[in-house]
C-alpha positions, 0 to 999 in steps of 0.5 A: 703705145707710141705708134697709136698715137702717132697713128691716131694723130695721123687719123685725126689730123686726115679726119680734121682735114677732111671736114675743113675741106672747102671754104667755112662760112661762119654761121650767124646766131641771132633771132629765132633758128632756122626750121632746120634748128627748131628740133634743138629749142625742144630738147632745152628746158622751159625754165621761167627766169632762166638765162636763155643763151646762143654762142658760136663754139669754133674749132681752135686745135686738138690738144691730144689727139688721142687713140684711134684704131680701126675695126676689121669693119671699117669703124674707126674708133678715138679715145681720149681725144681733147679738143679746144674751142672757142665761144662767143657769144652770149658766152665766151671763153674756151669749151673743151671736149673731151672723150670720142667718137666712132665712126663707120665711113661706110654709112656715113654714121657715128656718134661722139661722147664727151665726158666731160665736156667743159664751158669755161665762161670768162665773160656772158652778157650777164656779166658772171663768169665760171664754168660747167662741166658736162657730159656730151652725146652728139650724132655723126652724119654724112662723113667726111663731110660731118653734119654733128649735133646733141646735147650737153646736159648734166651740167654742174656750175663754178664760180659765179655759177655755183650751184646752177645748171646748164644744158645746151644743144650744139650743132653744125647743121647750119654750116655741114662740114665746117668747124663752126657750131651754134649752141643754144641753151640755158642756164638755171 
């Protein structure tokens, strides 16, 4: 068990590495998406006298990196990863993931699945705080250089938040490669 850790921290820190190569450029969230981004608006609910938000979630560190291995294919496989984030935004405070990934290098392809994915909220522009837990499913493009995007839906809320529901699109199209992502949701 302890040399797939460490194998799989050295899997993920290379991973890691590889989409922090070059200069990130932090992504703006302000007025209407790009035409790339118009996509994400249709998967977020139409909710009348819903709360309507952008934020920016960016990479801070991987708290456990989990257990990778790799199939006699190629795929690399990771479980139990956790990864903190950082939101700001219409939404700020940290976002966890937790779950994984696979990835085939050969297509450039994948997919990641957080269950859960967790935004605690510890100040929005409407001045509640609280958190949601949800569950994630995001598409993995153009590895190493990873374009990753999908939703975080089924969310159950807390604190100011109880009894409310939030879902999200998340994605670094804006910025391919970087360890920043736009998010756009909403909450009801």
């Amino acid at each position: 068990m302890r040399v797939m850790r460490r194998t799989g921290a050295l899997s993920v820190i290379a991973l890691l590495a590889a989409c922090a190569e070059g200069t990130v450029v932090q992504p703006e969230v302000a007025g209407p998406p790009e035409p790339a981004l118009a996509a994400a608006y249709s998967q977020i609910p139409n909710v009348p006298g819903g709360m309507e938000f952008t934020a920016i979630i960016t990479h801070v560190s991987v708290i456990d990196p989990g257990v990778t291995h790799v199939t006699p294919s190629g795929v690399i496989h990771v479980s139990g990863i956790v990864n903190e984030w950082a939101m700001t935004g219409d939404l700020s405070g940290p976002f966890y993931f937790i779950g994984g990934y696979q990835i085939d290098p050969k297509t450039g392809m994948g997919r990641s699945v957080g269950k859960p994915v967790v935004f605690e909220i510890q100040a929005s522009r409407w001045g509640m705080v609280g958190s949601f837990t949800c569950n994630g499913a995001f598409r993995i493009e153009n590895f190493p250089a990873i374009t990753q995007y999908g939703t975080a839906a089924g969310c159950h809320g807390t604190g100011d938040f109880e009894g409310m529901l939030l879902k999200a699109y998340i994605s670094n199209e804006a910025n391919p490669g970087g360890i920043a992502y736009d998010a756009y949701g909403v909450i009801w």
